[in-house]
TIMI-956980 format. One line per field, with one value per residue (C-alpha): residue in three letters; x, y, z. Coordinates in nm, 4 decimals, always signed. Example, Ala and Ser with C-alpha at 12.3 -4.5 7.8 and 13.67 -1.06 7.14 Angstrom:
<rs>
rest <- (Ala,Ser) $
xx <- (+1.2300,+1.3670) $
yy <- (-0.4500,-0.1060) $
zz <- (+0.7800,+0.7140) $
</rs>
This chain:
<rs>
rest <- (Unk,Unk,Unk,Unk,Unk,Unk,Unk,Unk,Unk,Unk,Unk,Unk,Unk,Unk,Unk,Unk,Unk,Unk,Unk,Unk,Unk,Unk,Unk,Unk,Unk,Unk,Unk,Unk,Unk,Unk,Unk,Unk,Unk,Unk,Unk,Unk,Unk,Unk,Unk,Unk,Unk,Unk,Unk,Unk,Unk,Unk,Unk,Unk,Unk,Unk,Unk,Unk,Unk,Unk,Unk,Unk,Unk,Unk,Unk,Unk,Unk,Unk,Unk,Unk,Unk,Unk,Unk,Unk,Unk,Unk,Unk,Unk,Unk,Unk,Unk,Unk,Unk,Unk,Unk,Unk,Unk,Unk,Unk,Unk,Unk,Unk,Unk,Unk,Unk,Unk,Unk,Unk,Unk,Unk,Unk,Unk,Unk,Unk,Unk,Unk,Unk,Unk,Unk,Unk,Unk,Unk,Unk,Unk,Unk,Unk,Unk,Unk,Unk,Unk,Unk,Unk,Unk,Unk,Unk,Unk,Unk,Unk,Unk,Unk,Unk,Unk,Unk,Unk,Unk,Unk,Unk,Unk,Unk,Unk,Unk,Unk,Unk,Unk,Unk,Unk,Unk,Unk,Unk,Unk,Unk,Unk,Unk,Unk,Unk,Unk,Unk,Unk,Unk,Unk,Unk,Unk,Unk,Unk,Unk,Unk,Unk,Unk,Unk,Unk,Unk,Unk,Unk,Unk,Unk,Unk,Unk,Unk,Unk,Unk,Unk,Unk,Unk,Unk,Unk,Unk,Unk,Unk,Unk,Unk,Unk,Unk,Unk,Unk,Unk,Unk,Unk,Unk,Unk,Unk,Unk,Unk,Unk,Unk,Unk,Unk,Unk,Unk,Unk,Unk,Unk,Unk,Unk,Unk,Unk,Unk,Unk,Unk,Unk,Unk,Unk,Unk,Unk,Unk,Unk,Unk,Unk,Unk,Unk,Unk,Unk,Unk,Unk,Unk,Unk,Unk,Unk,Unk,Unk,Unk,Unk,Unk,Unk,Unk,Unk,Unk,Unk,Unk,Unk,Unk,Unk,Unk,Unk,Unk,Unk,Unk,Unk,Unk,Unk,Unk,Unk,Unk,Unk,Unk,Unk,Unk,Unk,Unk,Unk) $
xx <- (-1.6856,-1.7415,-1.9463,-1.9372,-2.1713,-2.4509,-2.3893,-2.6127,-2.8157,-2.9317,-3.1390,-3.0959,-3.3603,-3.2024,-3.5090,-3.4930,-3.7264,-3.5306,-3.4499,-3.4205,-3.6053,-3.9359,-3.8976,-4.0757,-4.1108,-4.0723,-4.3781,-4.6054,-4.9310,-4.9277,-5.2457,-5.2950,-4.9937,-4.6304,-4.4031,-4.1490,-4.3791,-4.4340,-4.0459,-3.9777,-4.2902,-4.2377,-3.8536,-3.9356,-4.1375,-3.8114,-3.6115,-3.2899,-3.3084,-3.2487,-3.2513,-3.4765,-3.3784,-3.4747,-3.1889,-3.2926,-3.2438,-3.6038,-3.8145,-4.1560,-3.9804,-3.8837,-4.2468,-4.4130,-4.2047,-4.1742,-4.5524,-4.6291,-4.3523,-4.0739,-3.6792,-3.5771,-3.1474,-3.1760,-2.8267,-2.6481,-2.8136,-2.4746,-2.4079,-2.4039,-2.4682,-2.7048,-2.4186,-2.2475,-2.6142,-2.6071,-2.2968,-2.4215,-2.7179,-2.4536,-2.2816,-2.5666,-2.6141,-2.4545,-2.4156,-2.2154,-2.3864,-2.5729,-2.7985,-2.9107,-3.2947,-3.3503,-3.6592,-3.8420,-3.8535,-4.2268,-4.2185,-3.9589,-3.9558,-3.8139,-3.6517,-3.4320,-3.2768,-3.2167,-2.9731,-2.8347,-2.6773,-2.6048,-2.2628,-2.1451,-2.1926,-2.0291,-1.7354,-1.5499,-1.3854,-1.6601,-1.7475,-2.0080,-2.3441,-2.5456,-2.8977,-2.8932,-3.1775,-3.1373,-3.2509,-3.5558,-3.6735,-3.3465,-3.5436,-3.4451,-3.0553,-3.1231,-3.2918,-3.0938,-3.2475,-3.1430,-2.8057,-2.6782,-2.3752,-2.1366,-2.0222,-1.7136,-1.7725,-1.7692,-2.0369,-1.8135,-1.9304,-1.6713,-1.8711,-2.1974,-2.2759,-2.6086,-2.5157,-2.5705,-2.3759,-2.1918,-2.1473,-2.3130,-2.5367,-2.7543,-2.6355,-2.8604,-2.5973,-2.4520,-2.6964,-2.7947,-2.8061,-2.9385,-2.8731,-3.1626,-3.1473,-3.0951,-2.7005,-2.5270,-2.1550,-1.9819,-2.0237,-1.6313,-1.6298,-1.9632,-1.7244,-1.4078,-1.6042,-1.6752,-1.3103,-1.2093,-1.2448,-1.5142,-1.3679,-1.3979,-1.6334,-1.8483,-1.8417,-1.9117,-2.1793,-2.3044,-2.3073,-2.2308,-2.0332,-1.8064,-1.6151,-1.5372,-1.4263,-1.2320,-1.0329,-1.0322,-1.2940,-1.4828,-1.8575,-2.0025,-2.3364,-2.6682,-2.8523,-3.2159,-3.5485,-3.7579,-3.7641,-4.0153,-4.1531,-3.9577,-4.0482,-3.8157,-4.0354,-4.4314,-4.5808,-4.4687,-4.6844,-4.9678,-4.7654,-4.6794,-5.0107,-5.1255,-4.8806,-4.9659,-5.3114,-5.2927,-5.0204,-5.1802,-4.8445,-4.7940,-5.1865,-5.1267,-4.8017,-4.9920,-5.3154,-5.0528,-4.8954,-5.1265,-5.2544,-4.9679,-4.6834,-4.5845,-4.3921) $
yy <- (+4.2153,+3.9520,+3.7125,+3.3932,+3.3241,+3.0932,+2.8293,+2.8356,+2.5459,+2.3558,+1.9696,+1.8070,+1.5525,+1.2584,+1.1062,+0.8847,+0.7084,+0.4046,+0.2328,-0.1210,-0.2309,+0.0048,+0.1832,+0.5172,+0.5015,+0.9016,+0.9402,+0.7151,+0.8426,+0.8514,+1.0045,+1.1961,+1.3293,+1.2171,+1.1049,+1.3148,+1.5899,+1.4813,+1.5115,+1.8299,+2.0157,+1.9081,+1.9822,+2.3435,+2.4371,+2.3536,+2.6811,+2.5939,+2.5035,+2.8015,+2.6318,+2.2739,+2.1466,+1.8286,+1.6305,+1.4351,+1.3264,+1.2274,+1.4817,+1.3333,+1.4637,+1.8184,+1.8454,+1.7513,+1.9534,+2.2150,+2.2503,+2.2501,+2.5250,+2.3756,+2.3804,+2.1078,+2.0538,+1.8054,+1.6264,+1.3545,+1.0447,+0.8474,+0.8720,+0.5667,+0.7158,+0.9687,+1.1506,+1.2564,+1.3579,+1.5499,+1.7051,+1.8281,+1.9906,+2.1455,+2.2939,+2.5738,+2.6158,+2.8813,+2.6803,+2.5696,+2.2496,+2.0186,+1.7879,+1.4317,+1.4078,+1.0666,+1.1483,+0.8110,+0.9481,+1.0968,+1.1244,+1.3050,+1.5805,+1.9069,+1.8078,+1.4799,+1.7451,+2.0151,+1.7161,+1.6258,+1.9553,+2.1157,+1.8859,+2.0966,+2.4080,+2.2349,+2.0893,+2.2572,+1.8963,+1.7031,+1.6534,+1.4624,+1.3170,+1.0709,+0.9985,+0.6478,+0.4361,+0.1885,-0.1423,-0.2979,-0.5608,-0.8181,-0.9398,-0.6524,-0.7869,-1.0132,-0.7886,-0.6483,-0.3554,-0.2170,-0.0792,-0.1835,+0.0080,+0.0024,+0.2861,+0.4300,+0.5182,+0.8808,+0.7817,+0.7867,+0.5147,+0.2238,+0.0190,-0.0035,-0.3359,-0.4840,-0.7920,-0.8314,-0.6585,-0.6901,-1.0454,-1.3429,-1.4036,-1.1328,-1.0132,-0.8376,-0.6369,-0.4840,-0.2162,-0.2205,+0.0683,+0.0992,+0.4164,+0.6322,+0.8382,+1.1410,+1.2561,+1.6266,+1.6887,+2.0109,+2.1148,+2.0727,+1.7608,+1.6487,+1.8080,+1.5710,+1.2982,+1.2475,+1.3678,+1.0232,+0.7024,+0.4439,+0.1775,-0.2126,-0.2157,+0.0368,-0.1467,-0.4361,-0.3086,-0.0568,+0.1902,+0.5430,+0.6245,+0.3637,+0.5641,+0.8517,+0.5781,+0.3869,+0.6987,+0.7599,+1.0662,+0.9820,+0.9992,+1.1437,+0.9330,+1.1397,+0.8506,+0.9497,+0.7326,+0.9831,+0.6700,+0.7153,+0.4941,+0.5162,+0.3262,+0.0724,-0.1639,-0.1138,-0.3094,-0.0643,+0.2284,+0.1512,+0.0686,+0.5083,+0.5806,+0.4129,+0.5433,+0.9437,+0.8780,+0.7063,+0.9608,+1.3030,+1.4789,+1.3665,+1.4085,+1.7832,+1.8008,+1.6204,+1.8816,+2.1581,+2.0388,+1.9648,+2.3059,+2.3282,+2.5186,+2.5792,+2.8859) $
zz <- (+6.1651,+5.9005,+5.8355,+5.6917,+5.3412,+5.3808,+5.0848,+4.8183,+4.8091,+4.4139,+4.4190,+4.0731,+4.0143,+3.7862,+3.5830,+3.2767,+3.0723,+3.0288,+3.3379,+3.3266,+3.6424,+3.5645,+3.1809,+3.1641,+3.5540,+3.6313,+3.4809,+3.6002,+3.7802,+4.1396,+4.3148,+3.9472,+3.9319,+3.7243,+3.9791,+3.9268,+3.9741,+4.2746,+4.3911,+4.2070,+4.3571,+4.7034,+4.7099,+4.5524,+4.8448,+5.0476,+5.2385,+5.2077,+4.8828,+4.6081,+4.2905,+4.1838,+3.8309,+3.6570,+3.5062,+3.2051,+2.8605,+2.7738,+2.6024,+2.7259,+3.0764,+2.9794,+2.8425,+3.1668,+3.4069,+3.2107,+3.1141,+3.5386,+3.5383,+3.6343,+3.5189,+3.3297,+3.1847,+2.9100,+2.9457,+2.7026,+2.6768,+2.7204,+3.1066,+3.2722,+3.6682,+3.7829,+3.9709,+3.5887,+3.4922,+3.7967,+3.7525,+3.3944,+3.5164,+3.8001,+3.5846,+3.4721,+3.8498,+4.0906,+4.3714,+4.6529,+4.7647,+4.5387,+4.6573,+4.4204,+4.5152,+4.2670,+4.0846,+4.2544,+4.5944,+4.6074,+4.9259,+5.0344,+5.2880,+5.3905,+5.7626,+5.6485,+5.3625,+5.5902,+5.8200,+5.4664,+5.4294,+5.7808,+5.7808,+5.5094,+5.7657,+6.0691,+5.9068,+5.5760,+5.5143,+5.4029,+5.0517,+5.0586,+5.2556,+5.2149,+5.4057,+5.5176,+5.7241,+5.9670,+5.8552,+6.0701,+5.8825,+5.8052,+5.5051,+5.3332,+5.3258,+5.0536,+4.8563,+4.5638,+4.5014,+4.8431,+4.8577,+5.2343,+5.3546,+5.6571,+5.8641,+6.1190,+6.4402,+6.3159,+6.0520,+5.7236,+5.5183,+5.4935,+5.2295,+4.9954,+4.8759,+4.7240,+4.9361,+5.3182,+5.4712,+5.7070,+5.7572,+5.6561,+5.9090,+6.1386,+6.4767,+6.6990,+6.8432,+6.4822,+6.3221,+5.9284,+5.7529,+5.3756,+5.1346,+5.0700,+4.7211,+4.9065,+4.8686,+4.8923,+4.7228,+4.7371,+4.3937,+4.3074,+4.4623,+4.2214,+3.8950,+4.0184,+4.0513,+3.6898,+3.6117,+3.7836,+3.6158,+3.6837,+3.9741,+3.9764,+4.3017,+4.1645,+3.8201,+4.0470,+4.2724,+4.0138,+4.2918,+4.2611,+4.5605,+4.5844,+4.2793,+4.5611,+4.8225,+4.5890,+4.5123,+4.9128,+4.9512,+5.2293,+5.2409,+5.5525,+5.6481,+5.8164,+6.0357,+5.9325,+6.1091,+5.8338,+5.6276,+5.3512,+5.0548,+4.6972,+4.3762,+4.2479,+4.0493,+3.9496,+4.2513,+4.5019,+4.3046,+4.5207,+4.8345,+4.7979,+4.7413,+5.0558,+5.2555,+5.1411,+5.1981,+5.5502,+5.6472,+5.7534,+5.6865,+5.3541,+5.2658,+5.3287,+5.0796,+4.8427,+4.8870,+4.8812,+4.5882,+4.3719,+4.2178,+3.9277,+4.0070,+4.3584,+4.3453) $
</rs>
């Protein structure tokens, strides 16, 4: 009797110093610690998860994580998504799954992961997830910093747009979901992606996945309520700490993972 391999599970954490909405953002402070710290602790404490690696091409990074103990690939400086930084930092990886945990997500946790990558068990076809929530408050549809995104009725995602979608105006009976910065690719899938060309929508929307959709890879979507807080822009620093604080599940990660390295 056989039995079938559990896949090897990696998390590459994408962090730069010079993004354009918040430069020199996966370091800032939050609750006394870096921010990126904050991801790469918390998803090292994860099961599933066999290998955590920091994808950067900052030095002021690789000295932080690697000081607290942590792994850290220092990739080119020229790649214009986080899914080809990922895909560099794959490739010193032995894995079969590879999830993209963006380095501004301090508050991720273990059980909206875990539903990230149990399609990938189910189902040998799919490629790739991504985590998306359902939109409750319409005013985020005109903000630009939220990707928005469509979906079958099996859940693959049809579209991603900045804009909101769908339609012009809101209808009570159609559900909004946004993208979180939580995605899985089978790791072949992750090294074809930046084999193909960049596309006009993603050029257009400057979003990732639209590159696998344009070149008709579907993207399988995991419905998640676990929304939590990420950091786009500097005013929503304290918004995170707030939410840790008042949160009695997230106070104990933060107690748990802040004394140095967790493993």
């Amino acid at each position: 009797m056989t039995t079938e391999k559990t896949p090897r599970v990696a998390a590459v954490l994408p962090a730069r110093m010079g993004s354009s909405r918040y430069p020199g953002k996966p370091l800032v402070s939050i609750l006394g610690l870096p921010m990126i710290e904050h991801v790469r602790r918390r998803v090292e404490k994860m099961t599933r998860i066999h290998d955590v690696i920091v994808a950067t091409c900052d030095k002021e990074i690789q000295q932080v994580v690697e000081a607290a103990g942590g792994r850290v690939a220092m990739t080119s400086d020229k790649h214009e998504r986080a899914t080809e930084r990922i895909e560099e930092a794959a490739q010193k990886l032995v894995a079969d799954i590879v999830i993209n945990v963006q380095g501004d997500e301090p508050m991720v946790l273990e059980e909206p992961l875990n539903r990230l990558i149990e399609p990938f068990w189910a189902d040998p076809t799919i490629q790739c997830t991504c985590l998306v929530y359902p939109i409750r408050d319409h005013a985020d549809l005109t903000n630009d910093n939220i990707v928005k995104t469509v979906l079958s009725q099996s859940g693959k995602m049809l579209y991603l747009s900045r804009a909101g979608i769908p339609g012009r105006k809101v209808n009570e009976q159609v559900s909004y979901y946004k993208q979180s910065g939580l995605m899985a690719f089978r790791k072949d899938t992750l090294h074809k992606f930046t084999k193909l060309k960049m596309t006009p929508l993603e050029i257009q929307e400057s979003i990732d996945l639209l590159r696998l959709l344009e070149n008709d890879i579907a993207v399988q979507a995991v419905v998640s309520d676990s929304e939590t807080k990420g950091v786009d822009v500097p005013s929503q620093v304290t918004d995170v700490e707030a939410a840790i604080m008042g949160d009695p599940v997230q106070k104990r990660i933060l107690e748990s993972i802040s004394s140095g390295n967790v493993r």
